[in-house]
N, C-alpha and C positions, 0 to 999 in steps of 0.2 A: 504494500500500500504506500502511496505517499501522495501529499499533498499538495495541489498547485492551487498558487494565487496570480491574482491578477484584478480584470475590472470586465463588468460587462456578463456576467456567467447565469443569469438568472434565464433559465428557458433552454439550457445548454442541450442540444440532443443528439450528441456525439462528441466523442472525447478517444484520439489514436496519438499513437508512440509511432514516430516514424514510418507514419501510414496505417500501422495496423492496431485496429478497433481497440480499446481496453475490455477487459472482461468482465466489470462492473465500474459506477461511480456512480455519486452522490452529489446532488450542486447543498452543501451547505451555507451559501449566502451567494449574492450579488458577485462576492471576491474570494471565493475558497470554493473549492473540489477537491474532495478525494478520491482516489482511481485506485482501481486495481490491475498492475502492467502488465500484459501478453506474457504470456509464457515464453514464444521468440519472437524474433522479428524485429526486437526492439533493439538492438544492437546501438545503435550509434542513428540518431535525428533528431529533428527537430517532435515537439509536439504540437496537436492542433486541436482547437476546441470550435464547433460548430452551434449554431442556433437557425433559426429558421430564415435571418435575413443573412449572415455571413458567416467567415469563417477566420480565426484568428489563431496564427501562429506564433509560438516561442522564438525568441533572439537567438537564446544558445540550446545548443544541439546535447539533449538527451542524452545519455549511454551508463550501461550496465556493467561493470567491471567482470562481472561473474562469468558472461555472456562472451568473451572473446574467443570463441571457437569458430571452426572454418566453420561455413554455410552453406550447404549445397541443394539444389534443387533435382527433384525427379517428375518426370511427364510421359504421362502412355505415347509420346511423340518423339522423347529423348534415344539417347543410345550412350551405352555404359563407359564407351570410344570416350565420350567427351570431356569436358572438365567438369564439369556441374554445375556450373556458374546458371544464373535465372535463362543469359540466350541460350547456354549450351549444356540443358538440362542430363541429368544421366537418365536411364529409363528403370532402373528396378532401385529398391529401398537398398538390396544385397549389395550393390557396388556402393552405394551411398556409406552404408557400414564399414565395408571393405574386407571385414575378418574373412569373409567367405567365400571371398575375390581377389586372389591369389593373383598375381605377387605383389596385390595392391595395400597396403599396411591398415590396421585395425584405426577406426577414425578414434584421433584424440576426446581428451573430454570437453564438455561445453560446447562439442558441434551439432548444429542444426540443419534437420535434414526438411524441407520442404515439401510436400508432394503437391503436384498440381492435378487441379480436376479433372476427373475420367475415370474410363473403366480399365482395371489393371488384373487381366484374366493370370493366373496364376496356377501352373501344373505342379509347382511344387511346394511344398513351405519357405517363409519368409523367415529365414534366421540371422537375427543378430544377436552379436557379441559382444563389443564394445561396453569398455568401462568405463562411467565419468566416476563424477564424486558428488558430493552433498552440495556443494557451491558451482559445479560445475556438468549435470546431469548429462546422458545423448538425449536429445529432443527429435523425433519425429514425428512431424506433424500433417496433418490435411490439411494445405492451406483456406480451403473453405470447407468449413462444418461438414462433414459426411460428403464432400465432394470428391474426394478421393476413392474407389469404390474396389476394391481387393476382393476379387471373386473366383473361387477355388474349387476348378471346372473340372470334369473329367466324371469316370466311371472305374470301378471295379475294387475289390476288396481293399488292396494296398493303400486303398487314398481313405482308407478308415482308420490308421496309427498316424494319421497330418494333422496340425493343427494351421488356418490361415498362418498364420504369427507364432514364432516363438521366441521369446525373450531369455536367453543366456547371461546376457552382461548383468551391469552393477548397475543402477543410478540411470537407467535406461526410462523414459516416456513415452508411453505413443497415445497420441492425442487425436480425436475429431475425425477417424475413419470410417468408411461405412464396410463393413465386412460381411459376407454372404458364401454360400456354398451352392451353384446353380446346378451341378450335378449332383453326384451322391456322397460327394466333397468330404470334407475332411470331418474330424469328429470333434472339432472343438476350435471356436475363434481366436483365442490367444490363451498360450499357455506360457507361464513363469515361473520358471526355473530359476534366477539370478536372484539377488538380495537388493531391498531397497529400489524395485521399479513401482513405476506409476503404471495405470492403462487407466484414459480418462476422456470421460467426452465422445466416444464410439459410439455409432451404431452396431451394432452386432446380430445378425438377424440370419435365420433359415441354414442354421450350422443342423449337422447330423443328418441329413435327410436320407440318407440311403438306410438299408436293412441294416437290424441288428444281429450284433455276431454274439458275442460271449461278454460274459463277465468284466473281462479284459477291458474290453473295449469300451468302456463307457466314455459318456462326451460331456461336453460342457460349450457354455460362452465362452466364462471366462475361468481359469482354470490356476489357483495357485498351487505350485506341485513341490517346490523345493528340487533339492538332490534326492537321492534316490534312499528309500527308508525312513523319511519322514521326519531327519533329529535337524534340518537347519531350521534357521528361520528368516525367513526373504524381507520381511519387513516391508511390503508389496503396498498400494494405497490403489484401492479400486473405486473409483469415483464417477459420480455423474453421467454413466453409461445407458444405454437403454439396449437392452436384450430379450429376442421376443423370439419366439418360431423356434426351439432347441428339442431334438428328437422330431421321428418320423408323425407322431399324432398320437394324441389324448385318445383313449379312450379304446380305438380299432384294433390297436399292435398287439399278436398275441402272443409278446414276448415278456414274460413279467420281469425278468432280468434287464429286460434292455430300459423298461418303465420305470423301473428303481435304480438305475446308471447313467441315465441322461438328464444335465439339471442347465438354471441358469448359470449359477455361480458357484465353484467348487473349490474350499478351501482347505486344503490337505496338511497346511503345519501353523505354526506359532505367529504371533506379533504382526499380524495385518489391519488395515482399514479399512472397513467396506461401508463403502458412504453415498450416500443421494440417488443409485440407482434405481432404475425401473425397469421389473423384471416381470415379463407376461408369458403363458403359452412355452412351457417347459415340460417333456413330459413326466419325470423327477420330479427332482424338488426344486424350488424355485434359488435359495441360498445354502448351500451344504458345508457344514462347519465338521471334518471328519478326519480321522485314521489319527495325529498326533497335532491335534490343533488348539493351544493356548493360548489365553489371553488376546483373543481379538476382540475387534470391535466393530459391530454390525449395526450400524446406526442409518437411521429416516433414509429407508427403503421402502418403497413402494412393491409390494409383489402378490399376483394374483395369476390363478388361472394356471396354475400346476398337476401335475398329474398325480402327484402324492402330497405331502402335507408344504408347505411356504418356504418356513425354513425347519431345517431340522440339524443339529449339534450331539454329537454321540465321537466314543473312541473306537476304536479297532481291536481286534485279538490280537495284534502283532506288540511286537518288541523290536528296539535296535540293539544289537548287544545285550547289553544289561539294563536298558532302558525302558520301558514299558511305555508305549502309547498311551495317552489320555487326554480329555478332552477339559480344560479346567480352566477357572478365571475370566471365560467369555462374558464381554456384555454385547446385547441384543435390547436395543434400547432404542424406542421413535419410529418404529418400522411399521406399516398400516401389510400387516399379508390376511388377503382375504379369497373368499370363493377359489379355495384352495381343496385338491382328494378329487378330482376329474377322473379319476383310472376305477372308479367305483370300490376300490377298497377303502374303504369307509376308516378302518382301523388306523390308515395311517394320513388320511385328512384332517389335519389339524393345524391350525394358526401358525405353532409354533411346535415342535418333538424334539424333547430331548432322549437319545437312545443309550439306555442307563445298561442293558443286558449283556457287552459286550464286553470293553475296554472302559476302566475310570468313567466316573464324569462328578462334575462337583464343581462348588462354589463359582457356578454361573449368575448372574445378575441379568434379570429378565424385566424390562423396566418402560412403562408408559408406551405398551405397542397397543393396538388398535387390532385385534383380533377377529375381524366379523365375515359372517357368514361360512363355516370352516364346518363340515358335516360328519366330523369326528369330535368337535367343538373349539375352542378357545386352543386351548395345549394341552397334556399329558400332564399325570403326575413327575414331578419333576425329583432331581436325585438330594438327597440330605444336605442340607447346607448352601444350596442353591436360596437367589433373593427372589422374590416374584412380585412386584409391587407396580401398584397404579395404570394398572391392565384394563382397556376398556372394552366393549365388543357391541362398534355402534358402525354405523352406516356414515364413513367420513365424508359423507356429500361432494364430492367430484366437481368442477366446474359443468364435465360431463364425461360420464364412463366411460357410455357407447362410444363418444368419437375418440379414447385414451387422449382426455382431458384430465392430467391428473393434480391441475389446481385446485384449491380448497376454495368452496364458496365460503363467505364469510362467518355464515350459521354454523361452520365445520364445527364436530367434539372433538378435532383431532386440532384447532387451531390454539394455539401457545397452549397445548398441553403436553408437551416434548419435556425431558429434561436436558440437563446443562450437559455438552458433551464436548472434550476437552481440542477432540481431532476436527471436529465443524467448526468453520467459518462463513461458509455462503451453502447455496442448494441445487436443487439439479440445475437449473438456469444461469448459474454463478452470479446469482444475486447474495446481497448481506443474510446472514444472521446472527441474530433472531431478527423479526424486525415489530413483536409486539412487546408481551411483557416475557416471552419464552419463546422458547425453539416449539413450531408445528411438529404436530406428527407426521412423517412422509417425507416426499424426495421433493415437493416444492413448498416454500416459505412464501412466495407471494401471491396473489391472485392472476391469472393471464390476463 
């Protein structure tokens, strides 16, 4: 955040860093705004604030210290040949990366990768590797909101172990893509494996469509996975996504295996953030908190219309070494999961499941969710020492359902009845929060 002054600001209706838009702001007077600055793009310019008769630029020229990494851009029009500069775009995400474009060197940290708008038909996975750091992340981005369109085409069993994306490095982002599977594609939109990645602002839609195989094979949107056995912790923040269409169909598949391994969001280990997402038409679960999964945080999420119960939080039978799996310390707080148990097993349609029969589970914190219309009910008896508090199960009034309008009208019971949650600052729109006397329940805070 930071604050610019000046004169003239009242009626302001656009506010960009060296061209590109902010992702919120605030006219606080006549002569004060606060902004919140792009993710990239902002490197080095001038700023400019718009109203309805003009537009007024900054004397001195912007810039990010954090932010001095090379830039490059990629277009369904580019070729890998080129430099990557905006004229002389590369054409895949992989060269852009480079770890996996030989003999081309793994991009340093703080580089920004562009993509420009189109359809980017993809026969195999999109793997990157590169590592930034905390101050200095890899950024790749769709330069406009879901314009960028990564669609993971093809037939036959092999393209069922793919993920669109997969995130190996450290400190990695990827921001604003529209992702799809238009054949029987791959079984899951991005999977994260590296520590400390973002995935935010994505569309993610119509992953797994092909037949279900085995056990093995379960799919997801989006997919925290760690290393392999479950003992890292990625420290992953999954944000403001919207994920719909996951598995072949509610209801028809008479695969019961495949019904219970296909979700929206599947989070396999420790110390993650799962925030402001909207998650529809999964035929699982909509949020899966499982195998050796602590202390996360599962906060104002929007999710409906899953095949078994919304979200559900259980450990595994496994061990690593001498370590035993368990599922402990989760909070699940602010989340509206409703008209959730589409696959007519009634037993496991439920708001919310915690699955206590396995591996550990304990001192979970389950806290002001919005639990309605769930035909198993609200949740499960939950495990010893677990918090269960300020749980409602009302009808959060929608701007409007049918058209997945998932603004709150103002009558909402889910409006400032959130609590305090330490990893939220804005909502799925990357507007402020709170913005009444509390954080709403759900993945937006303002009205449309």
């Amino acid at each position: 955040m930071i604050t610019l002054t000046g004169a003239g600001f009242t009626g302001a209706s656009e506010v960009r860093f060296n061209g590109v838009e902010a992702l919120t702001y605030n006219v606080i007077s006549d002569t004060t705004i606060v902004a919140r600055v792009p993710n990239v793009g902002a490197q080095r310019g001038p700023i400019s604030i718009s109203n309805r008769v003009n537009t007024g630029w900054s004397l001195a020229r912007f810039a990010i210290s954090d932010a001095a990494g090379p830039v490059y851009w990629v277009s369904p029009t580019g070729n890998d040949a080129n430099s990557g500069d905006y004229t002389h775009p590369f054409a895949t995400i992989t060269r852009a990366d480079g770890c996996y474009a030989p003999p081309n060197p793994c991009a340093p940290p703080a580089t920004h990768v562009h993509a420009l708008s189109g359809d980017y038909p993809l026969a195999s996975t999109i793997r990157t590797d590169a590592y930034g750091t905390a101050k200095a992340p890899i950024v790749y981005i769709s330069d406009t909101p879901y314009g960028a369109r990564l669609d993971m085409r093809g037939s036959g069993t092999d393209l069922q172990h793919r993920s669109t994306w997969e995130m190996n490095g450290s400190y990695e982002q990827v921001i604003g893509f529209d992702m799809t599977t238009s054949g029987s594609g791959a079984r899951a939109g991005v999977i994260v494996y590296g520590e400390h990645d973002t995935v935010s602002r994505n569309y993610i839609h119509d992953i797994y469509r092909g037949a279900c195989h085995d056990d093995n094979l379960g799919g997801a949107g989006i997919a925290v996975a760690g290393p392999s056995s479950y003992t890292s912790t990625p420290f992953a923040v999954i944000d403001s996504n919207l994920i719909e269409n996951v598995g072949l169909s509610l209801r028809s598949d008479p695969d019961p295996v495949c019904k219970a391994a296909v979700h929206g969001i599947y989070i396999s280990v420790s110390d993650n953030i799962v925030t402001n997402n909207i998650v529809r038409n999964a035929v699982g679960y909509r949020i899966h908190v499982n195998h050796n999964a602590n202390r996360n945080m599962i906060a104002n999420n929007d999710i409906d219309h899953s095949g078994e119960s919304g979200i559900i939080v259980g450990a595994d039978t496994e061990s690593a070494g001498n370590v035993r799996h368990t599922a402990m310390y989760n909070t699940i707080a602010n989340n509206i999961s409703r008209d959730n148990g589409l696959n007519d097993s009634g037993s496991a349609g439920y708001g919310i499941r915690e699955y206590t029969t396995e591996g550990p589970t304990g001192h979970n914190s389950y806290l002001n969710n919005d639990l309605f219309n769930n035909p198993a009910g609200a949740h499960n008896p939950y495990a010893s020492g677990d918090t269960d508090r300020g749980q409602i199960n009302s009808d959060p009034l929608y701007v409007s359902y049918a058209e997945k309008d998932y603004h709150l009208r103002p009558d909402s019971p889910a409006k400032n009845a959130g609590v305090a949650v330490n990893a939220l600052t804005h909502d799925f729109d990357q507007a402020f929060r709170p913005q009444g006397g509390a954080n709403d329940i759900g993945a937006c805070e303002t009205a449309s």
